[in-house]
C-alpha positions as CSV (number, residue, x, y, z in Angstrom):
1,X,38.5,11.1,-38.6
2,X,41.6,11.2,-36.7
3,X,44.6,12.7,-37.3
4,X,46.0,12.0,-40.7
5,X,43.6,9.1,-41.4
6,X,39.9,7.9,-41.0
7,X,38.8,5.3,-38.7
8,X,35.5,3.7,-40.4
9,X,33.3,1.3,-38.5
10,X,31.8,0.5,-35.1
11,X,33.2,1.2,-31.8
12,X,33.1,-2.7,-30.7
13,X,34.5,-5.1,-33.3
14,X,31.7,-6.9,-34.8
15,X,34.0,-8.5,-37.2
16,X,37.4,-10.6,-36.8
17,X,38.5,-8.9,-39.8
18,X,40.1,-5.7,-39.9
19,X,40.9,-3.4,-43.2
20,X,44.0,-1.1,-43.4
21,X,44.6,1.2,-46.3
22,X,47.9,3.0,-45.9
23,X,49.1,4.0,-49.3
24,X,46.2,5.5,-51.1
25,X,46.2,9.2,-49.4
26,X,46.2,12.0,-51.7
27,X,46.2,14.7,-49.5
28,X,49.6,16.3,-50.5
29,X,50.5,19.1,-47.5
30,X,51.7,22.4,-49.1
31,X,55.2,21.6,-47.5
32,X,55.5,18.9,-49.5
33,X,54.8,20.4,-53.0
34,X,57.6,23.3,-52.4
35,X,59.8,20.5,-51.7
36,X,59.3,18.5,-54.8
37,X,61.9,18.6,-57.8
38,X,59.3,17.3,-60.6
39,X,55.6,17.8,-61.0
40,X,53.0,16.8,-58.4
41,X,51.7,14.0,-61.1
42,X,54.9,12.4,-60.8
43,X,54.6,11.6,-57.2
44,X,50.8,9.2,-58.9
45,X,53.0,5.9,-59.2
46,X,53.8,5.7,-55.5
47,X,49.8,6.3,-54.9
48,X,47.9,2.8,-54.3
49,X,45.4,4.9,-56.8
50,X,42.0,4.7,-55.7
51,X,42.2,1.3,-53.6
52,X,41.1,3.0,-50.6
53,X,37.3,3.4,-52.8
54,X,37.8,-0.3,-53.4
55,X,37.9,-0.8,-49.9
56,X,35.0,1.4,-48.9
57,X,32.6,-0.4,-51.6
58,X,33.7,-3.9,-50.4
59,X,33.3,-3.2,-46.4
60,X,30.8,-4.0,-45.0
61,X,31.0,-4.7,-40.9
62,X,34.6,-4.3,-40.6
63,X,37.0,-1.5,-38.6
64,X,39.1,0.0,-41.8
65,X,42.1,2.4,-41.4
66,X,42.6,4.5,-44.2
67,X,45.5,7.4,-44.5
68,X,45.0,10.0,-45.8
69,X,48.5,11.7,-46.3
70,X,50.3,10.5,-49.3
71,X,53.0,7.9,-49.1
72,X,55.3,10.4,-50.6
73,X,54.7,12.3,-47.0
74,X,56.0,9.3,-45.1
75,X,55.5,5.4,-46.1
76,X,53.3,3.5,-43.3
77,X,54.7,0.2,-44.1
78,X,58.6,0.8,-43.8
79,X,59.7,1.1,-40.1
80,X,60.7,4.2,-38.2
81,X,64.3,3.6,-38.3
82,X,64.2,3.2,-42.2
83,X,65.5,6.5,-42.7
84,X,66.9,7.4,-45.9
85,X,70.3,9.9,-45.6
86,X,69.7,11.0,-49.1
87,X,66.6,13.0,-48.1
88,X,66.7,12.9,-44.5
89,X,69.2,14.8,-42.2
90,X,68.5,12.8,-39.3
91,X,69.2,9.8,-40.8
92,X,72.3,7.6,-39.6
93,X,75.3,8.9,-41.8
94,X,76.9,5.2,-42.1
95,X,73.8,2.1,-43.8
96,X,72.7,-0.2,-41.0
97,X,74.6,-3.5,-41.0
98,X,71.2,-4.8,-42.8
99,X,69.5,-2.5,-44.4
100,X,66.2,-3.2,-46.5
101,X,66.5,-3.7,-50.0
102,X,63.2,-0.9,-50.2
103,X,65.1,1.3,-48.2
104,X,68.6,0.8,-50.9
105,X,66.2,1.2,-54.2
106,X,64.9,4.5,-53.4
107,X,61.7,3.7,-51.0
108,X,62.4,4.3,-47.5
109,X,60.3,5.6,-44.5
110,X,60.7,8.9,-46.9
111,X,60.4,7.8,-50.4
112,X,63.6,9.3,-52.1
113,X,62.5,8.5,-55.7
114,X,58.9,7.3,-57.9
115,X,59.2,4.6,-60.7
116,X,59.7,7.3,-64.1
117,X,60.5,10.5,-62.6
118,X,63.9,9.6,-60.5
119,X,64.7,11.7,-57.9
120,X,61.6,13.3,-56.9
121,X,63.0,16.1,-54.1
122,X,64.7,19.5,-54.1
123,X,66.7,19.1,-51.1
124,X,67.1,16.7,-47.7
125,X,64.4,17.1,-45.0
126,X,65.7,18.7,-41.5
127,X,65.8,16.0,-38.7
128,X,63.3,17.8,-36.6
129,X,60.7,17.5,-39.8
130,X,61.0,13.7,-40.1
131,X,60.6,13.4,-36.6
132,X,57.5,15.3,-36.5
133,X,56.0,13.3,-39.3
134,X,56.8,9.8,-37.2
135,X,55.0,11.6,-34.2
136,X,52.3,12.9,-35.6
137,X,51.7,10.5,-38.4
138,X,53.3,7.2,-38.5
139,X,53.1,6.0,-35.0
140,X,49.5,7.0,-34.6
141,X,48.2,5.1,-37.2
142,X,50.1,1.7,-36.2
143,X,49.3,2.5,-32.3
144,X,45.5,3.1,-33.8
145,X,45.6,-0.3,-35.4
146,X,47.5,-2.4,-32.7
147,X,44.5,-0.8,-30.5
148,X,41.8,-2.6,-32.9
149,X,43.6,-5.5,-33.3
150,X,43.8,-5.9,-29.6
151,X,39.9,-5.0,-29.3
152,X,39.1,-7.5,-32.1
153,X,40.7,-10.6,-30.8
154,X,39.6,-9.7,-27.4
155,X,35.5,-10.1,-28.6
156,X,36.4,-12.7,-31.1
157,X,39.2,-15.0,-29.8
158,X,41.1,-14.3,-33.3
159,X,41.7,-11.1,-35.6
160,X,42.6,-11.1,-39.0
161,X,44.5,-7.7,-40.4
162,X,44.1,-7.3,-44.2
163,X,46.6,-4.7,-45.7
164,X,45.1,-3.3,-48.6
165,X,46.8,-2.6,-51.2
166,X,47.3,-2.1,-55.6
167,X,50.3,-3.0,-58.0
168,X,51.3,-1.4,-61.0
169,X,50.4,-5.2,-63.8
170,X,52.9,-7.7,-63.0
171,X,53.3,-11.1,-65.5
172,X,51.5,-14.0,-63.8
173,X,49.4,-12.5,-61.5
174,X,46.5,-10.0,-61.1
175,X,46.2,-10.2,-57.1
176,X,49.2,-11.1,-54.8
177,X,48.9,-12.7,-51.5
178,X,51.9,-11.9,-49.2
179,X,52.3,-12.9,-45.8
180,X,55.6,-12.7,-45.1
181,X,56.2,-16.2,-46.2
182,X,54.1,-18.0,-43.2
183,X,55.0,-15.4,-40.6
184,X,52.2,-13.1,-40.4
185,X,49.5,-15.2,-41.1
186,X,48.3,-18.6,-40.9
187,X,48.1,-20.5,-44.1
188,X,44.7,-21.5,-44.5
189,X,43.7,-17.9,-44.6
190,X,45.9,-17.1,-47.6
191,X,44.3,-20.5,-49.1
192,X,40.7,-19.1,-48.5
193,X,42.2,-16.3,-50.2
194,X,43.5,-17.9,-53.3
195,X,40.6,-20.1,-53.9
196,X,38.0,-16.9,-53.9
197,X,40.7,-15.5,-56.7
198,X,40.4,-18.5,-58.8
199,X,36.5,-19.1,-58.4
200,X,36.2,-15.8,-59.9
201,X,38.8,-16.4,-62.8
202,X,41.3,-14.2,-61.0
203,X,44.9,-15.2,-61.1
204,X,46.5,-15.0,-58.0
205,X,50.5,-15.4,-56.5
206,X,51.5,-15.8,-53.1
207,X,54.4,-13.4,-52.1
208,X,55.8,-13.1,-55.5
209,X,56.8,-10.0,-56.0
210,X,55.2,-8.9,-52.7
211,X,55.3,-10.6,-49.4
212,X,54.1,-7.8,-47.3
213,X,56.3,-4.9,-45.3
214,X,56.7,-3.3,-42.1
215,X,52.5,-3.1,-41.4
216,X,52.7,-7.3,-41.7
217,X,56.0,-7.4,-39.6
218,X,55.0,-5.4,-36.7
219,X,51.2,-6.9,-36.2
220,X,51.2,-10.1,-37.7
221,X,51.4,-12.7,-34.5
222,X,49.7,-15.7,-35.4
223,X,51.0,-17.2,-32.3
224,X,48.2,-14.4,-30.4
225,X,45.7,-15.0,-32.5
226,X,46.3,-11.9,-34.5
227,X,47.2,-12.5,-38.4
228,X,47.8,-10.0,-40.9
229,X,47.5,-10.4,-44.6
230,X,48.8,-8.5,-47.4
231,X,46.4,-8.3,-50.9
232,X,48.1,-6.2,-54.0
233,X,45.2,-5.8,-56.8
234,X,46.6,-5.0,-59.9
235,X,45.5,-1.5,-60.7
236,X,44.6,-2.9,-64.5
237,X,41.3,-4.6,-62.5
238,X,39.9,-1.2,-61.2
239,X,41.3,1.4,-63.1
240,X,41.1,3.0,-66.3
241,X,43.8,2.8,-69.0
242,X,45.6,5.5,-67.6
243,X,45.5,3.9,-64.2
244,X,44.4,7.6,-63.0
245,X,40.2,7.1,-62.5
246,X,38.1,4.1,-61.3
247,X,37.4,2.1,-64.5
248,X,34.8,-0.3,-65.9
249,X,36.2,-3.4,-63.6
250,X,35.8,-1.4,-60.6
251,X,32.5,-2.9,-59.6
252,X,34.1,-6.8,-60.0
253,X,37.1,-5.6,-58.2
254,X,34.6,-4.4,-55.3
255,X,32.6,-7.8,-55.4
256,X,36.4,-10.0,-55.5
257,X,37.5,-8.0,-52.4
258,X,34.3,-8.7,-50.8
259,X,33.8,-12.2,-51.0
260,X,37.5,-12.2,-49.9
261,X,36.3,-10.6,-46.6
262,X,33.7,-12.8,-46.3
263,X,36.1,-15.7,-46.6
264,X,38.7,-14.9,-44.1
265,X,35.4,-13.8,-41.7
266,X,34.3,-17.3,-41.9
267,X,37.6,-19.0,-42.0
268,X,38.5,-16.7,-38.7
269,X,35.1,-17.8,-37.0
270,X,35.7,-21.3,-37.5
271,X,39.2,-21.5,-37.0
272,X,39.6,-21.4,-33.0
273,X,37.8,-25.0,-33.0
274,X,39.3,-26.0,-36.0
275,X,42.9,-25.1,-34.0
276,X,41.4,-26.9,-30.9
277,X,41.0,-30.0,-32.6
278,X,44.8,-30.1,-34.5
């Protein structure tokens, strides 16, 4: 345990795969909950409910990250200078020449709003608060993970980051595959990826509706030998009909992400020759 979020697995790599669970905390600080403008329950669609026991079920070897703030506290996969104005005093008064299209919708670095309940907060956040939160919460985790990373590819030759994460069901596809359209990740991973989905009858996208965020972005570097690799399970897989509980698919959900670790372990393992020989 560290900080705001758990570090599973051994000191030394003995994996190329690494896990990373940022949007399934639900420890809500008491700061938060006087701050809120709706009921606590209303914060549940930001909540990547219950992935992170997914994740602990399917790893086996592997280094895992795994927040334990909620993303209603401060998002892990939107950058630091994604800073909302609407909730968040030390934001830049004028929009960024580009800004995200997360950060105009609503879901910044500070989520400003949850899919059903609107607005979610009672007032804007002093600077000095969001600061704090960056410092104490964002920036570790990422400087936590760039750290493994590192350590990985330096035993293995090759690390491959997978960004955990869960959808609310979406028409075509029960798992997406985003990788930031070829940027963050070589493309016979997400293959490997994709086939495990269809072998066990799972339809699968690739970046469609989700191509990945800032996690992807800011350690994804194929070029070094260091991929990352967003998965979105749609929460109908694991979850019961409310989407609030584990469900009766949980343990198929478990066994998917599994042999998907597998996969990318041995597609990770062989692909330094395979690269040699290109």
């Amino acid at each position: 345990m560290t900080g705001s979020f758990d570090r599973l697995g051994p000191a030394v790599p003995a994996t190329p795969v690494v896990l990373s669970v940022p949007h399934a905390g639900r420890d809500y600080p008491l700061a938060l909950r006087a701050a809120l403008r709706v009921p606590l329950t209303s914060l549940m669609p930001l909540e990547d409910r219950h992935v992170d026991r997914v994740a602990h079920e399917a790893r086996t070897g592997e280094i895992m990250l795994v927040q334990r703030l909620p993303r209603a506290w401060i998002d892990l996969n939107r950058g630091e200078d994604e800073r909302d104005p609407r909730v968040d005093e030390g934001a830049p008064a004028a929009a960024p020449p580009v800004q995200s299209a997360k950060l105009r919708s609503g879901l910044g670095l500070v989520p400003r709003r949850a899919s059903g309940a609107g607005e979610i907060w009672r007032r804007r956040f002093p600077a000095d608060d969001i600061d704090a939160r960056i410092a104490n919460d964002h920036r570790p985790y990422h400087e936590a993970l760039a750290e493994i990373l590192a350590a990985t590819r330096a035993v293995f030759g090759i690390a491959v980051l997978v960004d955990l994460h869960s959808m609310p069901p979406v028409d075509g596809a029960q798992v997406v595959i985003g990788d930031r359209f070829g940027r963050s990740c070589h493309a016979r991973f997400v293959a490997r990826i994709e086939s495990e989905c269809g072998g066990a009858g799972i339809r699968a996208a690739i970046n469609t509706p989700y191509a990945g965020g800032h996690i992807l972005d800011r350690h994804g570097a194929p070029d070094r030998g260091i991929h990352a690799v967003q998965l979105e399970l749609d929460r109908a897989l694991y979850l019961d009909r409310r989407f609030d509980s584990p469900g009766i698919g949980l343990a198929r959900s478990v066994a998917l992400v599994r042999r998907i670790l597998a996969a990318i372990e041995d597609e990770a393992l062989a692909y330094p020759l395979a690269a040699a020989a290109e």
